[in-house]
LOGU-982639 format. One line per field, with one value per residue (C-alpha): residue number from 0; residue in one letter; x, y, z negated. Coordinates in nm, 4 decimals, decimal comma, always signed. Example, Ala and Ser with C-alpha at 12.3 -4.5 7.8 and 13.67 -1.06 7.14 Angstrom:
BEGIN
k: [0 1]
r: [A S]
c1: [+1,2300 +1,3670]
c2: [-0,4500 -0,1060]
c3: [-0,7800 -0,7140]
***
This chain:
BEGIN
k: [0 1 2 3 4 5 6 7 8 9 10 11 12 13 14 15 16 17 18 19 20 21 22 23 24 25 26 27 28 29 30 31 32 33 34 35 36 37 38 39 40 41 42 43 44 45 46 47 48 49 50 51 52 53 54 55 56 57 58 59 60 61 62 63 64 65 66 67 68 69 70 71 72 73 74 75 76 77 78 79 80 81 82 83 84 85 86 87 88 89 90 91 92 93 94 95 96 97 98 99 100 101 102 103 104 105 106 107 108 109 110 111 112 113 114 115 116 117 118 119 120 121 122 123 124 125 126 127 128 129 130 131 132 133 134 135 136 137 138 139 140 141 142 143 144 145 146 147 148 149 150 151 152 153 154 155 156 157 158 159 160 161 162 163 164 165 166 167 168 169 170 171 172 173 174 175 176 177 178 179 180 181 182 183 184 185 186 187 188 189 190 191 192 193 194 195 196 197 198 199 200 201 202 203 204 205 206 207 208 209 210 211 212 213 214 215 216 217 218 219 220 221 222 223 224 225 226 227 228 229 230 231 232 233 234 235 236 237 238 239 240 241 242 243 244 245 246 247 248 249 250 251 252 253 254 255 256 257 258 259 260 261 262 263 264 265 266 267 268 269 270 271 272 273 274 275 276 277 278 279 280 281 282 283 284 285 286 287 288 289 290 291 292 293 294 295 296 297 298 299 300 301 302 303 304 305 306 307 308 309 310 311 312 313 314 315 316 317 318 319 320]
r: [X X X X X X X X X X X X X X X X X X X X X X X X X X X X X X X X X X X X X X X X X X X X X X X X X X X X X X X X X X X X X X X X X X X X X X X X X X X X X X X X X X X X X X X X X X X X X X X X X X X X X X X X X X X X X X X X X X X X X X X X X X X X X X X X X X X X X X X X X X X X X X X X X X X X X X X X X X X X X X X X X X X X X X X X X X X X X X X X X X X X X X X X X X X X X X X X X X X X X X X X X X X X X X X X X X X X X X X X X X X X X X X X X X X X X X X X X X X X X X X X X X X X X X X X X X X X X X X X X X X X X X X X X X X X X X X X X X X X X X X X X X X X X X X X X X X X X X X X X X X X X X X X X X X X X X X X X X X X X X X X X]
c1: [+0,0000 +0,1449 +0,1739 -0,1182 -0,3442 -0,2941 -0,3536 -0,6675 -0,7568 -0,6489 -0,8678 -1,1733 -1,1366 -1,0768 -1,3898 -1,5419 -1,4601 -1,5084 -1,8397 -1,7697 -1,4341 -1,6293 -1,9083 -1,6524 -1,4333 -1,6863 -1,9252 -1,6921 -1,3327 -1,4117 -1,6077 -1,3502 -1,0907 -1,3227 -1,3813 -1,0245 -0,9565 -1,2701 -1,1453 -0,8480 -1,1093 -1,4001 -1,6602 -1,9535 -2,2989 -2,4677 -2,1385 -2,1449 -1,7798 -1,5616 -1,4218 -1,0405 -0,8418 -0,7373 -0,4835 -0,5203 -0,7429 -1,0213 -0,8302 -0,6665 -1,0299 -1,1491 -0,8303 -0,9728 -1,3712 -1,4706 -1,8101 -1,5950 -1,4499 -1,7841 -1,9147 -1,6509 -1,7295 -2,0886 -1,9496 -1,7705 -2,0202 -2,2382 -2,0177 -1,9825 -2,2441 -2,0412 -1,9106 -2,2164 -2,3661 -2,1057 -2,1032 -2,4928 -2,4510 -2,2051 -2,4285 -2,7592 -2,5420 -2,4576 -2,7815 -2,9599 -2,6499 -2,8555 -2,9739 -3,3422 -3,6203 -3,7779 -3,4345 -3,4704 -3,7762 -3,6249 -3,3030 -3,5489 -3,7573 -3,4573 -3,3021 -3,6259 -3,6097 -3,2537 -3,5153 -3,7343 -3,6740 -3,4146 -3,6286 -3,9404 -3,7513 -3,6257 -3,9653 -4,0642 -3,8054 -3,9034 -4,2808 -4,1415 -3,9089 -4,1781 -4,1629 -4,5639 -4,7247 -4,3781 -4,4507 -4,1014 -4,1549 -4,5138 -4,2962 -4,0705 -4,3281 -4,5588 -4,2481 -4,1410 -4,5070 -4,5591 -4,1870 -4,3561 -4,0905 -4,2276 -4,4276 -4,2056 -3,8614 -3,8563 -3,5944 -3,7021 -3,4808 -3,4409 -3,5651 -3,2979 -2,9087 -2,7656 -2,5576 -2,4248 -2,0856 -2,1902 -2,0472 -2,1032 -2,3064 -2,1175 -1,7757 -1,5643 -1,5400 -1,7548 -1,9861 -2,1928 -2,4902 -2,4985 -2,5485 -2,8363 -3,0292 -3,0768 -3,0687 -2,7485 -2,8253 -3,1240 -2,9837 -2,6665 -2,9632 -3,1392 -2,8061 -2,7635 -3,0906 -3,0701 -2,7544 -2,6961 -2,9876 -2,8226 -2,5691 -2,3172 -2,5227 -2,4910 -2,1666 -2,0769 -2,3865 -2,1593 -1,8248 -1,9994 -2,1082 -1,7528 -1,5382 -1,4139 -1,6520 -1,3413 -1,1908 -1,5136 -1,5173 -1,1793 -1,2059 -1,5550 -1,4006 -1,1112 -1,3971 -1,3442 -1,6239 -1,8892 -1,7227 -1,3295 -1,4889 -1,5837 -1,2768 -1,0489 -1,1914 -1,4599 -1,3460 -1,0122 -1,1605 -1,4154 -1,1088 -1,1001 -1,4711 -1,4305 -1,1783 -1,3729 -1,6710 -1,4566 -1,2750 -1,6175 -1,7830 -1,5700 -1,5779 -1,9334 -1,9682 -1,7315 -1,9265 -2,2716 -2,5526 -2,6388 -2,9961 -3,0645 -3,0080 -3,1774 -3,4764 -3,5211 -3,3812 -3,2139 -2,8838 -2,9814 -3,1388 -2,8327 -2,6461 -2,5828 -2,6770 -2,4882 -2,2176 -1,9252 -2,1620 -2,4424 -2,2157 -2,0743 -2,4822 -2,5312 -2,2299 -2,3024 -2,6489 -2,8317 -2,5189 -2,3840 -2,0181 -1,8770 -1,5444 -1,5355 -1,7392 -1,5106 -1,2326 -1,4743 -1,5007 -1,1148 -1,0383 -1,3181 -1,1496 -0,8160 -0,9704 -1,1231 -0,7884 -0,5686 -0,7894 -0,8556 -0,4484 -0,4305 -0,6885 -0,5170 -0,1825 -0,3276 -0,5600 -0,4002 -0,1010 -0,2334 -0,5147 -0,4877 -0,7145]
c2: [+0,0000 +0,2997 +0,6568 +0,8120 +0,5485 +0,5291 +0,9097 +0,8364 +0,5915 +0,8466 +1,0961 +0,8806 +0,7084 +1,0829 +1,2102 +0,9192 +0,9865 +1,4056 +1,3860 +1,2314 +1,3927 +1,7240 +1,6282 +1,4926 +1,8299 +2,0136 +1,8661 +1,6581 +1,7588 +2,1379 +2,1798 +1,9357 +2,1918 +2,5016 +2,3675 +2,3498 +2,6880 +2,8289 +2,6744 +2,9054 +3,2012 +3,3439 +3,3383 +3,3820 +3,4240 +3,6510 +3,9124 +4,0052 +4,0508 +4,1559 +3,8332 +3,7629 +3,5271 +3,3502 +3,1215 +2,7924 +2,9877 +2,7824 +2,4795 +2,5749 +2,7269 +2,3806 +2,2086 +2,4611 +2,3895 +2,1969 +2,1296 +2,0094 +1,7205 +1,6383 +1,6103 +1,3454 +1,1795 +1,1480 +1,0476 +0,7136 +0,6326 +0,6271 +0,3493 +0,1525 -0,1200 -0,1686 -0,5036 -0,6611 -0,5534 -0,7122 -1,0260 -1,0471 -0,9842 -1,2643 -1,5286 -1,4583 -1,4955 -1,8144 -1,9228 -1,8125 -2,0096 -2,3125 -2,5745 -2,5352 -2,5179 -2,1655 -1,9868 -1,7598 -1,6053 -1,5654 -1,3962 -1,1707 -1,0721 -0,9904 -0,7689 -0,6082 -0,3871 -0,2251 -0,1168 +0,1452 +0,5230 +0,5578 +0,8523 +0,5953 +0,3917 +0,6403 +0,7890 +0,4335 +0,4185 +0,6921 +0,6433 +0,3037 +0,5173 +0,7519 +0,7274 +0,7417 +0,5329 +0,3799 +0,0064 -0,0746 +0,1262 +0,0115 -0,4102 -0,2812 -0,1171 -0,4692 -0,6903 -0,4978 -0,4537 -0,8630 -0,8863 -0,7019 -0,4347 -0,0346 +0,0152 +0,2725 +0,1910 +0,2345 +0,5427 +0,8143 +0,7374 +0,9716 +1,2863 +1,1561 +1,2594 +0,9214 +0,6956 +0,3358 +0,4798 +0,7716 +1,0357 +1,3635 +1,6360 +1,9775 +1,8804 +1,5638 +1,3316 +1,0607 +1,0560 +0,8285 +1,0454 +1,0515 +0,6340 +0,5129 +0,4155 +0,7493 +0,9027 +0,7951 +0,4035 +0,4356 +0,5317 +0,2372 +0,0036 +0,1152 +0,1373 -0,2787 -0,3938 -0,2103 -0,3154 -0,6824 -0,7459 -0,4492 -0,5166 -0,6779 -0,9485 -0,9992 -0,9603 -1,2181 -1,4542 -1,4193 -1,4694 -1,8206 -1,9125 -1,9047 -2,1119 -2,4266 -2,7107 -2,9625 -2,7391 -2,8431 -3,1763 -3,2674 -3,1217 -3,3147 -3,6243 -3,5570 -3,5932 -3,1633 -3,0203 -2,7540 -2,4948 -2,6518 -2,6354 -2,2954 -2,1510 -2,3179 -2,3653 -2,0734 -1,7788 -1,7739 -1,7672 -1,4813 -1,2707 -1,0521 -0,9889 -0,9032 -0,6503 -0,4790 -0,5014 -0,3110 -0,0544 +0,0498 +0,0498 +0,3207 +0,5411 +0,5059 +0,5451 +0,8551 +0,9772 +0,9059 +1,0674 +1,3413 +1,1774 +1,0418 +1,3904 +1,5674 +1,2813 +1,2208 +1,4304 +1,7580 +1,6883 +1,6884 +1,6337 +1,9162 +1,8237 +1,4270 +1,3228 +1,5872 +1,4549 +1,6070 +1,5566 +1,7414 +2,0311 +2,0673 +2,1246 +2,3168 +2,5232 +2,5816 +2,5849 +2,7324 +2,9514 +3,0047 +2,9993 +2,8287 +2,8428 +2,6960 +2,4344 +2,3730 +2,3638 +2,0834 +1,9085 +1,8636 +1,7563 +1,4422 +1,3794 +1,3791 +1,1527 +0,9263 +0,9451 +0,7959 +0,5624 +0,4301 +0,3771 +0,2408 -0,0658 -0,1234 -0,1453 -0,3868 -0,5824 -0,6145 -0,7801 -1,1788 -1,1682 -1,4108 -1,2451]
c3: [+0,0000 +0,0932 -0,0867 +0,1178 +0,0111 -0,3321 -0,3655 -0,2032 -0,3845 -0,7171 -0,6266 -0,5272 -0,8830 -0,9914 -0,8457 -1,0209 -1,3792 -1,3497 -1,4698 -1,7404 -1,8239 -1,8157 -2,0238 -2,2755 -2,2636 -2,2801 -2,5739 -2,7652 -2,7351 -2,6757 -3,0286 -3,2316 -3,1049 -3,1686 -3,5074 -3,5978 -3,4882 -3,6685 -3,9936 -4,0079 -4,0391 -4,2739 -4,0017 -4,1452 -3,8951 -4,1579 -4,0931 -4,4424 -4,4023 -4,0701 -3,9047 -3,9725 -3,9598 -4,2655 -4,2243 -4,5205 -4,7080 -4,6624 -4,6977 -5,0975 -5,2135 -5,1139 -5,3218 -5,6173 -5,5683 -5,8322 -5,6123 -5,3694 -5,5705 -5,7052 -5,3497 -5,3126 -5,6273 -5,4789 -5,1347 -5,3001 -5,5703 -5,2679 -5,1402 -5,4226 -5,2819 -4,9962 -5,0942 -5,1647 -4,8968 -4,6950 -4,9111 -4,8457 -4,4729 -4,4691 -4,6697 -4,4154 -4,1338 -4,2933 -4,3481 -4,0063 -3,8561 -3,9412 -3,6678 -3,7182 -3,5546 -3,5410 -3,6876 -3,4145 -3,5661 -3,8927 -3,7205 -3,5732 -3,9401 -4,0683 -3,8387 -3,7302 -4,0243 -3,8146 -3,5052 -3,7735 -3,8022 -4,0757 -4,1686 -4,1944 -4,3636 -4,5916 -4,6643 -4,7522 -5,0029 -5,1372 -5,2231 -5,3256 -5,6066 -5,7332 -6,1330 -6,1860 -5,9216 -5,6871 -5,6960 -5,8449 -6,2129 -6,1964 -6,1757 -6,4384 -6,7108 -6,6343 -6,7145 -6,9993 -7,1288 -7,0986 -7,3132 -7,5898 -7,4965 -7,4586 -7,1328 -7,0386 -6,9731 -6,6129 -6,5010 -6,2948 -6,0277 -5,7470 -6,0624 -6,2461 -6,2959 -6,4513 -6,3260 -6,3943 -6,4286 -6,7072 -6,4766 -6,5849 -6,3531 -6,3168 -6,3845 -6,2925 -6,5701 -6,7631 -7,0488 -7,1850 -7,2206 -6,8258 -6,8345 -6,6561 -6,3474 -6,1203 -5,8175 -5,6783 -5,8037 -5,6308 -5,2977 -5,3484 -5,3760 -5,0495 -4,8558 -5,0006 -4,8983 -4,5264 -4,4402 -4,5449 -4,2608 -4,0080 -3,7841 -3,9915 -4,0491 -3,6463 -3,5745 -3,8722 -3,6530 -3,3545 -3,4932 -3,7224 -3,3319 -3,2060 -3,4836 -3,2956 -3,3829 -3,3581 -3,6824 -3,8642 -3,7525 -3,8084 -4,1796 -4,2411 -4,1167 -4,3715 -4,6294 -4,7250 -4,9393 -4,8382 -5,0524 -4,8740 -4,5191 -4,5633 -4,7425 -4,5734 -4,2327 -4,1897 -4,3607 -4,1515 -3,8449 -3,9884 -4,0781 -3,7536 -3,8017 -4,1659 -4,1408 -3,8423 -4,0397 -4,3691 -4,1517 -4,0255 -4,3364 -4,5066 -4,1807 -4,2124 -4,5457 -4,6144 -4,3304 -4,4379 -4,7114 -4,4614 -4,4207 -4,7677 -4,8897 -4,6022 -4,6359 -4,9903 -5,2244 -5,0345 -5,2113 -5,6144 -5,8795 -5,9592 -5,6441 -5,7703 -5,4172 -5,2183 -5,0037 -4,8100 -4,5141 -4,6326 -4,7852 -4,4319 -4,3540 -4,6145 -4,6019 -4,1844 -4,1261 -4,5056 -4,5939 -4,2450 -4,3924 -4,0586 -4,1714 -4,4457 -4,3131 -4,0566 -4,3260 -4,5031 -4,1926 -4,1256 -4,4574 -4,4245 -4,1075 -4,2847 -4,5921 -4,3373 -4,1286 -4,3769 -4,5727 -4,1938 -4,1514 -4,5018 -4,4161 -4,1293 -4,2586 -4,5618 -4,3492 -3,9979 -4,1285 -4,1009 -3,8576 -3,5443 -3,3203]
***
């Protein structure tokens, strides 16, 4: 093939790819850009002060901001379900694996809940949580009425500020005053119950389809356990799945509360529920401080940036892909 022809060919492929190269410059790579240079200012869209430009202003106020680190706080408490939601994903996969007949149905009930409107689902959730008439106080009082216990020991959930860690509300630390069931327990406990039957739960489905039967044979002939076959034979072969199922989940996670906050609680009771997701909302779009949400922005992508690198260091190391 000669010169002439592959510069053809270049610009043919070229002429190809320009619509999507300029929707991509233009509405993903121009605005990440934009965003990085409007961090280094005070713009603010109400103009209460003259635009400048203020170099890592932004950036040490947000070191300083004690709402800041609470934010964060919120962000990973937020996350602390994120094992067993995996674990759970893992166990259905394991179980709608089965050779039965009419699994398919079941694999479809359980994943149908992934096709709803988060914001449906959310508002569910939510009626569900209501401390006079929400169906799950209404389970608790009747159990603890039927114990001989007092009828009301249900928490008030999504009203409430405590935590199962006792962390305290305005200030980073812990007390045991703050221990409870509350609002951010109550949003760890949706997050389990959506995702163990979301798309982890199909992605550990496909990779259970695709360990060699001859590994499982050969280790059944060999007389191995349930418990052996699975350690031993299984859970390898799941690794590369599992560690792309844990990368994403932290992304997602130290990305997510936006819509629980937006949804169901708009980021309290006393900003318990607001993430660094929903201050950058907050902080752009109710306060119009776009720097400074810019600055927030940068810094998640940072956080997210190295915890990323971290898992992959730990977790890439021994994976046979």
């Amino acid at each position: 093939m000669n010169k002439s022809m592959k510069r053809s060919d270049f610009w043919s492929a070229m002429g190809f790819l320009l619509p999507n190269l300029i929707g991509f410059l233009i509405f993903t790579a121009g605005p990440v850009l934009f965003s990085l240079a409007v961090s280094f200012s005070n713009w603010n869209l109400e103009r209460t002060v003259p635009f400048a430009w203020t170099g890592l202003e932004n950036f040490i106020d947000l070191m300083h901001s004690q709402d800041f680190w609470l934010y964060f706080i919120n962000t990973a408490y937020l996350m602390i379900g994120m094992p067993l939601s995996i674990f759970g994903s893992l166990m259905l996969a394991i179980l709608l694996n089965q050779k039965l007949k009419g699994i398919v149905v079941f694999r479809t009930l359980f994943y149908l809940p992934s096709f709803t409107s988060g914001v449906a689902l959310m508002i569910l959730w939510k009626a569900l949580y209501n401390p006079d008439f929400g169906p799950i106080n209404m389970l608790i009082n009747t159990i603890s009425h039927d114990l001989g216990g007092s009828i009301h020991v249900a928490p008030a959930w999504l009203l409430s500020t405590r935590n199962v860690l006792g962390l305290r509300v305005e200030s980073v630390g812990l007390t045991i005053r703050q221990w409870g069931l509350g609002a951010r327990d109550a949003l760890v406990i949706m997050g389990i119950w959506t995702a163990i039957g979301g798309n982890n739960m199909l992605l550990y489905l496909a990779a259970l389809t695709n360990v060699p039967p001859e590994l499982t044979e050969a280790a059944e002939i060999d007389g191995a356990s349930k418990w052996s076959l699975f350690r031993n034979v299984t859970w390898p072969q799941l690794a590369p799945t599992t560690f792309f199922i844990v990368v994403m989940s932290f992304i997602g996670g130290l990305q997510g509360g936006f819509d629980q906050a937006r949804v169901m609680t708009d980021g309290g009771p006393a900003g318990t529920t607001t993430t660094l997701a929903y201050q950058i909302y907050t902080k752009a779009f109710e306060q119009f401080q776009v720097g400074y949400a810019s600055a927030i922005s940068w810094v998640l992508f940072s956080i997210i940036l190295v915890i990323t690198l971290i898992n992959w260091g730990i977790g890439s190391k021994d994976l046979n892909y």
